[in-house]
MIVEXKOL-48974 format. One record per residue (C-alpha): chain; residue number from 1; residue in one letter; x, y, z. Coordinates in Angstrom, 2 decimals, decimal comma. Each point is the difference from the previous one (the first is absolute). Example, Ala and Ser with C-alpha at 12.3 -4.5 7.8 and 13.67 -1.06 7.14 Angstrom:
   chain     n   res        c1        c2        c3
       A     1     a     12,30     -4,50      7,80
       A     2     s      1,37      3,44     -0,66
//
This chain:
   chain     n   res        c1        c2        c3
       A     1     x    120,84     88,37     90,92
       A     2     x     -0,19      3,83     -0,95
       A     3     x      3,90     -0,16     -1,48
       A     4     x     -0,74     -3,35     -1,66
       A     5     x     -2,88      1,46     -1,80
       A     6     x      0,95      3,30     -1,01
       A     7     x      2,34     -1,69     -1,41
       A     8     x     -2,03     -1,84     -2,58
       A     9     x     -1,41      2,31     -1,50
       A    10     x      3,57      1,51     -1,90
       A    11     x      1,56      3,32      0,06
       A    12     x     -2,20      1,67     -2,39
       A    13     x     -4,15     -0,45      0,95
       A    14     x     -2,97      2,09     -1,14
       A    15     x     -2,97     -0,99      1,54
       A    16     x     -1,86      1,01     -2,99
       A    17     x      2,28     -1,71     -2,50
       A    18     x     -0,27     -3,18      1,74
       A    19     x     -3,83      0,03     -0,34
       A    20     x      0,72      1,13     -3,44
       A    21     x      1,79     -3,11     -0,70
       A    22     x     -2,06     -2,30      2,39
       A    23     x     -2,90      0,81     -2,39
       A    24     x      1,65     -0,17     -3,35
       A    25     x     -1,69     -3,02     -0,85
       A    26     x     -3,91      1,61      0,18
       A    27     x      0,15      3,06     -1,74
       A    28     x     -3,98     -0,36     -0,81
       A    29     x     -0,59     -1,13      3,67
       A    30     x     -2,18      2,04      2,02
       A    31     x      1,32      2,04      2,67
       A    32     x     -2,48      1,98      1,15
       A    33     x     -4,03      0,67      0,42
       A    34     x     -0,70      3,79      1,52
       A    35     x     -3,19      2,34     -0,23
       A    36     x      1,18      1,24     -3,86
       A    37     x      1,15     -2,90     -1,84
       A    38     x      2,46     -3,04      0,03
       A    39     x      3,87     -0,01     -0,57
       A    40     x      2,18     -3,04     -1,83
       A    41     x      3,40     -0,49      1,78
       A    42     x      1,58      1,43     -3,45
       A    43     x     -1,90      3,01      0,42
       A    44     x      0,67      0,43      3,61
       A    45     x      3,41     -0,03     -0,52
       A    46     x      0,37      2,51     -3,36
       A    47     x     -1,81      2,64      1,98
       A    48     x      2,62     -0,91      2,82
       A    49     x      2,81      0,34     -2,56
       A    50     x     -1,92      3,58     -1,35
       A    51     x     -0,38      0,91      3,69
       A    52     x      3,63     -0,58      0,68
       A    53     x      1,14      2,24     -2,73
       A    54     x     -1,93      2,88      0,72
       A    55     x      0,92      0,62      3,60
       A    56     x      3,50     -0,58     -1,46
       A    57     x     -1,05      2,83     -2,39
       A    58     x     -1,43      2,22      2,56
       A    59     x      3,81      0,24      1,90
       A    60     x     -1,03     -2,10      2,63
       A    61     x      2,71     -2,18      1,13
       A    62     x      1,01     -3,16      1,18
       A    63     x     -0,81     -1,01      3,95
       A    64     x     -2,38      3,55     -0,09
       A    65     x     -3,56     -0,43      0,93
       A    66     x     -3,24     -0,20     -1,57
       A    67     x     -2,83      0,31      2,33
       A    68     x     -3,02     -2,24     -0,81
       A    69     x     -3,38      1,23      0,98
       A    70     x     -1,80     -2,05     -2,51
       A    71     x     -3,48     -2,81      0,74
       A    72     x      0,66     -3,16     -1,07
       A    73     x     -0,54     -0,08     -3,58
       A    74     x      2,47     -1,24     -2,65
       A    75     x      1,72      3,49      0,11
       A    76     x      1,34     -0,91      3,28
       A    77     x      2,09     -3,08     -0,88
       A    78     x      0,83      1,90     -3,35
       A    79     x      1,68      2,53      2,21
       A    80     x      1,45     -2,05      2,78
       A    81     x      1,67     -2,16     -1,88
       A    82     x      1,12      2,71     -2,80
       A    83     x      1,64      2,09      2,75
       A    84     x      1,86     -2,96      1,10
       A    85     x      1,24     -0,96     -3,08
       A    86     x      2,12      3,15     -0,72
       A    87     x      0,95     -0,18      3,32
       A    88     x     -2,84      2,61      1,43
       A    89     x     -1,39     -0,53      3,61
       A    90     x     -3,58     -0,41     -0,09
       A    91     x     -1,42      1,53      3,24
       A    92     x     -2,93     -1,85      0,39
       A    93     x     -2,82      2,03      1,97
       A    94     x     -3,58     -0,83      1,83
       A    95     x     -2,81      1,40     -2,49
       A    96     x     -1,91      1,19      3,39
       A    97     x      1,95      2,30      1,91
       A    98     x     -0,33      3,06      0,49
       A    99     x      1,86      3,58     -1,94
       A   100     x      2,10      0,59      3,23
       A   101     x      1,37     -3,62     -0,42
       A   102     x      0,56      0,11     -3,52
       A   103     x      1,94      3,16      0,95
       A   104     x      1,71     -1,65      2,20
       A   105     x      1,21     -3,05     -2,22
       A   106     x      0,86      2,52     -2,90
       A   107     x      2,47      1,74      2,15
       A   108     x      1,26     -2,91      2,04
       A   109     x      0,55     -2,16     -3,31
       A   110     x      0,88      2,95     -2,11
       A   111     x     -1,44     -0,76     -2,96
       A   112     x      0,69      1,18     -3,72
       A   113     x     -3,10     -1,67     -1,74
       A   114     x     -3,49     -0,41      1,43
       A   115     x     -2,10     -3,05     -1,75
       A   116     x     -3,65      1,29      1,56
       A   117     x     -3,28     -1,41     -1,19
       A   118     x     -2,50      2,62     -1,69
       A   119     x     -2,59     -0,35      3,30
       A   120     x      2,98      0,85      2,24
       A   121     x      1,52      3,03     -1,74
       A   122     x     -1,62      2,38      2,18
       A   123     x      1,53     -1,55      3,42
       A   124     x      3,17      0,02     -2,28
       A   125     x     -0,48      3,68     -0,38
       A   126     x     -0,38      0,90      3,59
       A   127     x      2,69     -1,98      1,52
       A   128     x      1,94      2,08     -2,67
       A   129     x     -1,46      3,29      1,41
       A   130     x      0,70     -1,08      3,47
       A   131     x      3,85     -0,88     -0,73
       A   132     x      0,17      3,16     -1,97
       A   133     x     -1,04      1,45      3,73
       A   134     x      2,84     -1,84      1,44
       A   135     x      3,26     -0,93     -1,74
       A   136     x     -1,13     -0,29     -3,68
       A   137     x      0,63     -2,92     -1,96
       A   138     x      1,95     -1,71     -2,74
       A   139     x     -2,95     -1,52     -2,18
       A   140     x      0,25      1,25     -3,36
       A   141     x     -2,12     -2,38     -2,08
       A   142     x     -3,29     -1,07      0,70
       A   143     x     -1,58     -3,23     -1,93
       A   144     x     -3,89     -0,55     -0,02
       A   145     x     -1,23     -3,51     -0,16
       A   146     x     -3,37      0,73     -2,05
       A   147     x     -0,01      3,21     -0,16
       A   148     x     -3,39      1,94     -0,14
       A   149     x     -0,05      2,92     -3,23
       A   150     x      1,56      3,23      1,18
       A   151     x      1,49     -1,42      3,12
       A   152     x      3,83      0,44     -1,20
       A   153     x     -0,35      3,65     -0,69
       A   154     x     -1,65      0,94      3,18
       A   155     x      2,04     -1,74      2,30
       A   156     x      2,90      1,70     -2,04
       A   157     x     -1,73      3,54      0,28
       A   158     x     -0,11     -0,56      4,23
       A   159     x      3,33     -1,60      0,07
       A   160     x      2,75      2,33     -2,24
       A   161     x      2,96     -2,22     -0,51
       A   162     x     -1,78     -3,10      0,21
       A   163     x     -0,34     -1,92     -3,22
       A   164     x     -3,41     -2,19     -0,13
       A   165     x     -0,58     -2,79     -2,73
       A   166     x     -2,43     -2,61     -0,99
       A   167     x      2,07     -3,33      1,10
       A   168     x     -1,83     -2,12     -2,96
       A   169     x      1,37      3,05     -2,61
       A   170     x      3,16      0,40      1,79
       A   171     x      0,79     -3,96     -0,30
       A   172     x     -1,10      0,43     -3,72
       A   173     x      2,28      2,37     -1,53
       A   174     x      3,14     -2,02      1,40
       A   175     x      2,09     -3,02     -2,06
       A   176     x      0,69     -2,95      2,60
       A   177     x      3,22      0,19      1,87
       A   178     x      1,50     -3,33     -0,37
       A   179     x      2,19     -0,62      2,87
       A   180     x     -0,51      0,24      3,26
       A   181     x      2,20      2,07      2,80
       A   182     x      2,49     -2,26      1,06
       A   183     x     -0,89     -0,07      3,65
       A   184     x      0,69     -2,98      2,52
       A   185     x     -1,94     -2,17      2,14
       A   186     x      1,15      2,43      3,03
       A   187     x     -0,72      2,95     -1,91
       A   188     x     -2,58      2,23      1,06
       A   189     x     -3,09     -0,95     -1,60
       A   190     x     -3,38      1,64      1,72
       A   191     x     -1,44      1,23      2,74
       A   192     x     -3,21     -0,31      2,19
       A   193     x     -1,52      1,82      2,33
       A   194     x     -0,52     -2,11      3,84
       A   195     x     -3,88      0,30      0,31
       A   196     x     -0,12      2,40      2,91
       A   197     x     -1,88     -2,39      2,19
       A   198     x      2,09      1,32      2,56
       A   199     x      0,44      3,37     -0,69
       A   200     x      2,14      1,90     -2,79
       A   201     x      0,74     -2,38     -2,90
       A   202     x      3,81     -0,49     -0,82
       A   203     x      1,67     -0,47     -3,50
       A   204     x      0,97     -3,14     -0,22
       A   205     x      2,80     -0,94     -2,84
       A   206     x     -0,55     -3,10     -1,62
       A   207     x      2,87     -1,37     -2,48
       A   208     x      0,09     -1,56     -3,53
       A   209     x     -0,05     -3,49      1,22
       A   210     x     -2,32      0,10      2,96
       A   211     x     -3,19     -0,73     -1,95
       A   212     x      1,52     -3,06     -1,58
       A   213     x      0,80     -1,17      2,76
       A   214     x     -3,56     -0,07      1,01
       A   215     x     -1,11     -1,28     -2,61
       A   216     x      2,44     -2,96      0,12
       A   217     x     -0,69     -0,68      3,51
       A   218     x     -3,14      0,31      0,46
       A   219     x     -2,64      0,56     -2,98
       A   220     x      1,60     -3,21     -1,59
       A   221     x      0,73     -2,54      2,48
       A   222     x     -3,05      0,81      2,27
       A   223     x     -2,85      1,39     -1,80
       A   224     x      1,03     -2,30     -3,14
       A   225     x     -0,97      3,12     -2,09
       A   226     x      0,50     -1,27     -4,11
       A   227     x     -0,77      1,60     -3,55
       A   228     x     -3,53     -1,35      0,09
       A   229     x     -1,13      2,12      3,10
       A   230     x     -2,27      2,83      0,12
       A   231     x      1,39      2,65      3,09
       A   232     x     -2,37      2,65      1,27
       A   233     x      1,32      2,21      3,27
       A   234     x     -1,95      2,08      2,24
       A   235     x      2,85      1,56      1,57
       A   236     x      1,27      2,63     -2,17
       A   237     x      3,61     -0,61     -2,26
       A   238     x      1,34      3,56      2,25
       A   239     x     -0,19     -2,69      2,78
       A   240     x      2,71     -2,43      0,56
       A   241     x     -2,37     -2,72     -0,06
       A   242     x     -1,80      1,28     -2,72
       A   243     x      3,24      0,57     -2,25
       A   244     x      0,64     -3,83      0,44
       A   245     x     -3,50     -0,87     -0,82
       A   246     x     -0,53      1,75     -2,95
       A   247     x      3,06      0,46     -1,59
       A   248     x      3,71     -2,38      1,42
       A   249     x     -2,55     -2,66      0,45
       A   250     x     -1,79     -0,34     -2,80
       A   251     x      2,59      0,98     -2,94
       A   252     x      3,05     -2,17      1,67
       A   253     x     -2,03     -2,54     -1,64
       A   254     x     -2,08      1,52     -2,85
       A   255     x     -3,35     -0,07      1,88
       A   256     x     -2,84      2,73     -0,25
       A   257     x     -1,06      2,32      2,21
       A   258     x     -3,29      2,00      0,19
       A   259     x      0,25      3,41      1,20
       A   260     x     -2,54      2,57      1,99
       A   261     x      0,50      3,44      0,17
       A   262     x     -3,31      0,49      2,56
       A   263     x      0,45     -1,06      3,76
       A   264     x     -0,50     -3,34      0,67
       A   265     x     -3,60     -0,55      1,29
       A   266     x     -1,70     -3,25      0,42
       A   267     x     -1,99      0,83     -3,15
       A   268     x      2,58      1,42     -2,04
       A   269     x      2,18     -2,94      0,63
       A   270     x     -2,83     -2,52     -0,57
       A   271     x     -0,59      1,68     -3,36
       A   272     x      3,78     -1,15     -0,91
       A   273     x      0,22     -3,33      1,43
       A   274     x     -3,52     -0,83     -1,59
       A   275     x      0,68      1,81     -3,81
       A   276     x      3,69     -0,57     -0,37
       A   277     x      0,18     -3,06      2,27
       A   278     x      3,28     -0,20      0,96
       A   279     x      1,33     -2,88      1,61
       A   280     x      2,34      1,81      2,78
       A   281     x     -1,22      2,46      2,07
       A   282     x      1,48      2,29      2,58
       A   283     x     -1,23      1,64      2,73
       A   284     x      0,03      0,86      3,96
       A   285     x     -1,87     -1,17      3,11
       A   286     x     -2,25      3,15     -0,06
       A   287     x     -0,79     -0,50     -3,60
       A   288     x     -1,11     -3,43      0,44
       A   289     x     -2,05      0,33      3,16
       A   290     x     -1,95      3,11     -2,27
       A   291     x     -0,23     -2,15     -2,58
       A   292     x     -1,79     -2,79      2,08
       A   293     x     -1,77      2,26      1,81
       A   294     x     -1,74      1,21     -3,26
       A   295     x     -3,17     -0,70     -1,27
       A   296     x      1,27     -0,52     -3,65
       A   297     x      2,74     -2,63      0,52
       A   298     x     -0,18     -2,18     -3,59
       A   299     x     -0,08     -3,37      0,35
       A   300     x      2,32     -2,37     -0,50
       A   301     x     -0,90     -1,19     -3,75
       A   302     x     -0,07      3,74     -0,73
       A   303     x      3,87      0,18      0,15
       A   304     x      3,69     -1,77     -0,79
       A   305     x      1,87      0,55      3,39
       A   306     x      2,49     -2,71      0,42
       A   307     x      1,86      1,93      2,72
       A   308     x     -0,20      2,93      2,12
       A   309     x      2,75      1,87      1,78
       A   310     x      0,10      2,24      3,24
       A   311     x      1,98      2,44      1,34
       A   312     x      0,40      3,55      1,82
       A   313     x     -1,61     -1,46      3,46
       A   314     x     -0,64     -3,62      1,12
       A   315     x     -2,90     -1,44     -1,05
       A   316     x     -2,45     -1,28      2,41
       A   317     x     -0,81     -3,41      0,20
       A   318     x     -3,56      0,38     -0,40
       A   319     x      0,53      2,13     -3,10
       A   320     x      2,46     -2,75     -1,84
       A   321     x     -2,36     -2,76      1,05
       A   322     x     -3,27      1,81     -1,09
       A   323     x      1,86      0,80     -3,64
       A   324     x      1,15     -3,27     -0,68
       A   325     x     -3,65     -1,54      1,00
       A   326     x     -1,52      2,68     -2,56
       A   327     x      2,44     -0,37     -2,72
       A   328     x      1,92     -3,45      0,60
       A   329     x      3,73      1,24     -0,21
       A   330     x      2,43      1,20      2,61
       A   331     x      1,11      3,43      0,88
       A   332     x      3,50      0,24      0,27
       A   333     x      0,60      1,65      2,88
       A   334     x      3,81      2,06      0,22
       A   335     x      2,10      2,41      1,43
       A   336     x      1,37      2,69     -1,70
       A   337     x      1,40      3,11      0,31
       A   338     x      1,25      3,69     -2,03
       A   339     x      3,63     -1,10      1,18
       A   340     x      0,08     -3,22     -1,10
       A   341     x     -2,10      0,71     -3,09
       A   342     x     -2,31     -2,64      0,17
       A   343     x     -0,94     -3,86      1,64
       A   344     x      2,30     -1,98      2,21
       A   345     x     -1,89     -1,63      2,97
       A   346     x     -2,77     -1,63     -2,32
       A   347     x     -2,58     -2,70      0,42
       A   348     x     -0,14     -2,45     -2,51
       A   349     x     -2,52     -1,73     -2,21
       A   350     x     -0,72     -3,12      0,99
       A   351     x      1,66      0,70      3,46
       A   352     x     -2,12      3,01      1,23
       A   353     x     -0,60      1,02      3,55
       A   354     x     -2,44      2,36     -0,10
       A   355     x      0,41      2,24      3,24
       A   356     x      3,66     -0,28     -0,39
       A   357     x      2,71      1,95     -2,27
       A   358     x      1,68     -3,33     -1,36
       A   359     x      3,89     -0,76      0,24
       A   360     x      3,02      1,78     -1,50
       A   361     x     -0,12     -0,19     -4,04
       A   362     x      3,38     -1,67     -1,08
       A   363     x      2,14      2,08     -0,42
       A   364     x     -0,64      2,58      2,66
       A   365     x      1,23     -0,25      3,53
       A   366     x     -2,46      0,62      3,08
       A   367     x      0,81      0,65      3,46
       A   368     x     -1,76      1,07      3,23
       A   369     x      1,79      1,87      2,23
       A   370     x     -0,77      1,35      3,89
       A   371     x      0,99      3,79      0,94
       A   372     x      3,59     -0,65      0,26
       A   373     x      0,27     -2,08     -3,37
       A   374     x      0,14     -2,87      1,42
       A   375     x     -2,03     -3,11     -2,42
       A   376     x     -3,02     -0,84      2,20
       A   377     x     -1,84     -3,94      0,13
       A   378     x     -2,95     -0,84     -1,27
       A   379     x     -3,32      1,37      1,40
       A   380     x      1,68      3,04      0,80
       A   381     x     -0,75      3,57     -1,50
       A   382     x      3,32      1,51     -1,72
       A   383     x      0,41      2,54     -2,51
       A   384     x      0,58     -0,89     -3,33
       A   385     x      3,56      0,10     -2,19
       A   386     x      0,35     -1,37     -3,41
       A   387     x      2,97     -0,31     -2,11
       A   388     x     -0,27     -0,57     -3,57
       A   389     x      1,19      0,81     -4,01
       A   390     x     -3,43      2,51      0,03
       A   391     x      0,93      2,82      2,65
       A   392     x     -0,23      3,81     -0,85
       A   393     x      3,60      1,80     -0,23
       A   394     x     -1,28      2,64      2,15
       A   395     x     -2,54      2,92      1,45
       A   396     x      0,64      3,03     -2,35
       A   397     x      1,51      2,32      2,14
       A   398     x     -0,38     -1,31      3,48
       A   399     x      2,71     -1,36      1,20
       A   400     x     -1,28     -0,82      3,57
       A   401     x     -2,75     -1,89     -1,35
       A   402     x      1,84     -1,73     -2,27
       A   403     x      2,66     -1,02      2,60
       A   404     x     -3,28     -1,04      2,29
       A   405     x     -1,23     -2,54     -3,00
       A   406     x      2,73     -1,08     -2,05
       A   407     x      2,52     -1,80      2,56
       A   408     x      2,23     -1,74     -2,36
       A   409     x     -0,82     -2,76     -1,85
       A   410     x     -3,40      0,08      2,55
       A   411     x     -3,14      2,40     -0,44
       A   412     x     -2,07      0,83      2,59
       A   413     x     -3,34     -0,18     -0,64
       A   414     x     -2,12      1,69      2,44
       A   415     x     -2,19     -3,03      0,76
       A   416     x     -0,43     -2,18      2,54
       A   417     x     -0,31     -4,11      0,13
       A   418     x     -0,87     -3,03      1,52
       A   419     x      1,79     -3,17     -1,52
       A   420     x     -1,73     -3,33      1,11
       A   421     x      1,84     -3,38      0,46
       A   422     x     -0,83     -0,65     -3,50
       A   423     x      1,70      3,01     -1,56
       A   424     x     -3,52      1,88     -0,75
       A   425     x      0,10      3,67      0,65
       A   426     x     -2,61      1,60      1,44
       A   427     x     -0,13      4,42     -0,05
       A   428     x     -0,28      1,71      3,47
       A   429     x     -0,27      3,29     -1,27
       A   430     x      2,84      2,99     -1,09
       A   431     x      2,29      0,79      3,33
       A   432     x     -1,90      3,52     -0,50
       A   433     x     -2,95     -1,31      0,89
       A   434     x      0,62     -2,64      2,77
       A   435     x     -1,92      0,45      3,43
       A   436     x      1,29     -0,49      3,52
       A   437     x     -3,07     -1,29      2,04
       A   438     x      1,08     -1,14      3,54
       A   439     x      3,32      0,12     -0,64
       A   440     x     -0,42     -2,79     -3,14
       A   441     x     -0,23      0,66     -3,83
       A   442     x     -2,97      0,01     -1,43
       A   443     x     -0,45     -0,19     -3,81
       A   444     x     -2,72      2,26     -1,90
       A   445     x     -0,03     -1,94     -2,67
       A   446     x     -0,78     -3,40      1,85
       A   447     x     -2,89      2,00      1,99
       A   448     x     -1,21      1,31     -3,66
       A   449     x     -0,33     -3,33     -1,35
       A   450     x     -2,00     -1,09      2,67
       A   451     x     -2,18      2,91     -0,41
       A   452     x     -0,40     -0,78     -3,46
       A   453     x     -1,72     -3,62      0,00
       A   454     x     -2,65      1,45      1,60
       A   455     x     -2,99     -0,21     -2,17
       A   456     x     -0,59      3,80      0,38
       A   457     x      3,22      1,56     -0,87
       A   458     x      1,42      1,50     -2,89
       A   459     x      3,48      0,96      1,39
       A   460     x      1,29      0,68      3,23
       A   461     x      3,39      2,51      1,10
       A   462     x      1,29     -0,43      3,29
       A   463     x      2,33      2,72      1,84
       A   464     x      1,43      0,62      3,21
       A   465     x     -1,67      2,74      2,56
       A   466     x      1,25      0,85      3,46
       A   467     x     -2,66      0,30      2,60
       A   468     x     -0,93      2,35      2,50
       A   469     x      2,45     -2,17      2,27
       A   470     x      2,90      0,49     -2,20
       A   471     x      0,03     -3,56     -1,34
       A   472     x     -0,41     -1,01     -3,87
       A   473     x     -3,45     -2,32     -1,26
       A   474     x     -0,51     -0,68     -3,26
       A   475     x     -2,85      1,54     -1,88
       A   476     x     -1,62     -1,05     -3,33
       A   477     x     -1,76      1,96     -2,46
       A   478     x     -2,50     -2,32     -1,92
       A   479     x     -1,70      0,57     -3,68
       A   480     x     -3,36     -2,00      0,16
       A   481     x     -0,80     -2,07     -3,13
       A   482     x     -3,34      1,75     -1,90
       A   483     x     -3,55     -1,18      2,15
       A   484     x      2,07     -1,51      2,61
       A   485     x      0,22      1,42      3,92
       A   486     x      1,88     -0,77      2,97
       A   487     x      1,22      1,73      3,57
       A   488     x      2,84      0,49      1,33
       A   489     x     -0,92     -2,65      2,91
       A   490     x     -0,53     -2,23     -2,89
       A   491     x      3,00      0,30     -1,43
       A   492     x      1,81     -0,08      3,17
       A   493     x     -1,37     -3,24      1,07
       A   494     x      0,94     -1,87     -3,10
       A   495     x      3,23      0,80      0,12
       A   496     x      0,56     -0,90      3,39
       A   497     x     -1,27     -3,33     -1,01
       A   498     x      2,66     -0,82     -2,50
       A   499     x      3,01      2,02      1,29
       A   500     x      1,68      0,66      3,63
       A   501     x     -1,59      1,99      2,14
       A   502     x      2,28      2,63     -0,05
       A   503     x     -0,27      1,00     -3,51
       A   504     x     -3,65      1,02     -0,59
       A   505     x     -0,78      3,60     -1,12
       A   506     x     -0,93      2,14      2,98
       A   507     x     -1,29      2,73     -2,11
       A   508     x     -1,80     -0,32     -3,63
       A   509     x     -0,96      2,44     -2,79
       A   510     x     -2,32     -0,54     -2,71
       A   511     x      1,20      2,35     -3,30
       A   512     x     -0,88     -0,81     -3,65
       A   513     x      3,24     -0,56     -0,94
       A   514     x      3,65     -0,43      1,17
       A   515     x      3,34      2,49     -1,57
       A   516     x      1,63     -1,87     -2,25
       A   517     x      2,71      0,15     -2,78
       A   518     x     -0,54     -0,50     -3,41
       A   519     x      1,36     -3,53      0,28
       A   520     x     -2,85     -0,48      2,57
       A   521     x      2,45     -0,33      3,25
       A   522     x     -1,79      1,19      2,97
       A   523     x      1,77      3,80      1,57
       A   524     x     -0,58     -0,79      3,66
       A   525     x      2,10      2,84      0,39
       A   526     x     -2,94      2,11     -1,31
       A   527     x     -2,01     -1,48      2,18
       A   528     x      2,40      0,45      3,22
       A   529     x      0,55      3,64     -1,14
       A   530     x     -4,00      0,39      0,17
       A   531     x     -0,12     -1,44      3,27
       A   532     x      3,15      1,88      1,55
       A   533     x     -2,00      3,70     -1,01
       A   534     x     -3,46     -1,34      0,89
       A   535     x      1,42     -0,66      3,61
       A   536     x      2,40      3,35     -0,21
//
């Protein structure tokens, strides 16, 4: 499959060129909607060209990096896909981390050209501070996506060497470069970041051709996504999900897409789907049970939904079922990952299991496999491989990592699965966070979801602890829905009612929220670091 395909696409591909081309035909179609204004496909892509030939201007060359620490606004396609085009990498960062990790990704990426929006200049500025403490840097331009008066020269002033423009001016004072870098489908063509849902994210290097290949596999065939749609996208476009959503997806086939700089609360998100009432939306399980869970859901004549999509964790039954009553379309449950860029164990509409990850999109191979890689029968817990045209190159630097994932044609994903005797997959959690109870596994996330259709729950984390004997129980740490109350006993009970024995929570804790990433994934490892001290 992966030969066969590369193979299509020709010696010479430019991801940006082909969307170029593959929009041709709508120069006055609308690409995007964000907080400032609206952008035609013609004028996306001139300010791509402009883009292009100013980093080209600026010395940086071809297969260098830009990092992108820009909110979703047009800017950021403006830039991805500019950088790509002459044959810059894009480094495409989270918006909400931290100095010490953008330190970290400016060194580990080593950057020429930061792309930073105005409200995150100062974290810009002291990640540079702190890799001026360490081993310095190699940025030597830094472009401001609406740039506040005065910023340029003051960041300049703290930062000697450093040159710091307006991006909107910068683009402006450049003629179009007309041709893009000749670069092939196997050519390095971005990077992402892995979420850090287990610990330190990793740089994962994405080539020209894997986001068509997405696109052709999956936001065609199974969402059905056309011209006519509408795409809005909770998760963010540094995400991998979020990159499909909002930009492969939607311009592989001249759709719009409405962007959101803010973080995606149920209110901000309702304010979208009800003013620009897009057709597609895109979100994940924790989003959606917030969203129900809120007092100001619209109704369902207030807005255009024909589909929704979810992703990052599995969504609960109870969640998919409760949307679709609400709303009267389907969630589209999927798998995904940073490796393999986006969806390839997928529900479909029309065939959705809800409680279930779906079956293998065509195209993609799926396989379970026991300890010693062995394929294991159905109603068995394996861990989950995938082979497909989509699959990162590599980890950045890390070559026992990357040798721990990428296993030939097969990537490892991290996750584990149930397949039933009619080829529906079901998640049992990531192997970092499966339990050993009596000697038999024991899924968090299956315990979760049970917490989860009780009445009085918000959202529910479950970890292992080891007892005073020396043996492990689970333990779950519950987020109570506003005016609602329940006890651990409570809880207890009605899980023992619906699961085995075995797996109910010995131990509970009631908190007001639950560590997560910015893609909403759930850092149990946060919470078994907390327990680990609090018993130290």
């Amino acid at each position: 499959m992966t030969s066969t395909t590369r193979a299509n696409l020709g010696e010479i591909f430019n991801f940006t060129q082909y969307l170029m081309e593959a929009n041709a035909s709508r120069p006055n179609k609308l690409a995007y909607i964000d907080d400032y204004g609206r952008l035609t496909y013609s004028q996306l892509f001139e300010n791509v060209q402009k883009l292009a030939a100013g980093l080209e201007s600026l010395g940086v060359r071809r297969e260098e990096r830009l990092l992108l620490l820009v909110q979703d606004c047009c800017d950021w396609p403006i830039v991805f896909l500019g950088s790509m085009y002459a044959g810059i990498v894009p480094v495409a960062v989270n918006t909400l981390l931290t100095a010490e990790d953008y330190a970290f990704m400016i060194g580990n990426s080593r950057s020429q050209t930061v792309a930073v929006s105005a409200s995150l200049l100062p974290a810009l500025e002291e990640a540079f501070k702190i890799c001026n403490q360490q081993h310095g840097h190699e940025v030597h331009t830094v472009l401001i996506s609406h740039a506040e008066a005065g910023q340029e020269q003051a960041f300049e002033k703290n930062n000697p060497g450093v040159r710091c423009v307006d991006l909107a001016t910068f683009i402006g004072q450049q003629q179009p470069r007309t041709k893009a870098a000749n670069t092939s489908a196997d050519d390095p063509g971005f990077w992402l970041y892995s979420s850090g849902s287990t610990g330190k994210p990793k740089g994962t290097l994405h080539s020209h051709g894997n986001p068509y290949w997405t696109a052709e596999l999956y936001a065609k065939p199974i969402l059905g996504m056309q011209e006519s749609d509408i795409c809005f996208s909770a998760a963010k476009m540094f995400f991998a999900y979020g990159l499909g959503n909002a930009l492969s997806f939607p311009m592989s086939v001249g759709a719009t897409t409405v962007l959101m700089a803010e973080r995606p609360t149920p209110v901000a998100v309702f304010k979208r789907l009800v003013d620009c009432q897009p057709t597609i939306f895109f979100g994940a399980p924790t989003g959606y049970g917030g969203m129900l869970a809120s007092p100001e859901l619209p109704s369902r004549d207030k807005v255009a939904l024909r589909m929704c999509s979810s992703a990052g964790e599995a969504l609960p039954k109870d969640i998919g079922d409760r949307w679709t009553k609400q709303f009267g379309c389907e969630i589209i449950d999927g798998l995904g990952s940073t490796e393999m860029l986006h969806i390839f164990l997928s529900n479909k509409p029309g065939d959705v299991k809800y409680g279930t990850t779906g079956k293998p999109v065509p195209g993609y191979e799926v396989d379970l496999r026991d300890e010693s890689g062995h394929s294991v029968p159905d109603g068995e817990i394996g861990d989950l491989y995938i082979k497909g045209p989509s699959a990162a190159l590599l980890y950045w630097n890390n070559r026992v990592k990357t040798r721990e994932t990428f296993q030939g044609e097969w990537t490892k994903s991290g996750d584990k699965y149930i397949r039933d005797t009619d080829g529906y997959y079901t998640y049992a959690g990531r192997n970092d966070d499966m339990l050993k109870v009596s000697g038999i596994y024991v899924s968090p996330f299956e315990v979760e979801a049970t917490l989860v259709q009780n009445p009085a729950v918000l959202e529910a984390a479950v970890i292992g602890f080891t007892d005073t004997d020396g043996l492990v129980k689970t333990k779950a740490f519950v987020v109570l829905k506003d005016g609602h109350q329940a006890t651990a006993e409570e809880l207890k009970l009605f899980v023992k009612d619906r699961l085995a024995p075995y797996k109910y929570p010995r131990a509970f804790e009631f908190v007001t929220e639950l560590p997560k990433t910015a893609t909403g994934k759930i850092q149990r490892f946060r919470l078994r670091e907390k327990e680990a001290q609090a018993h130290s």
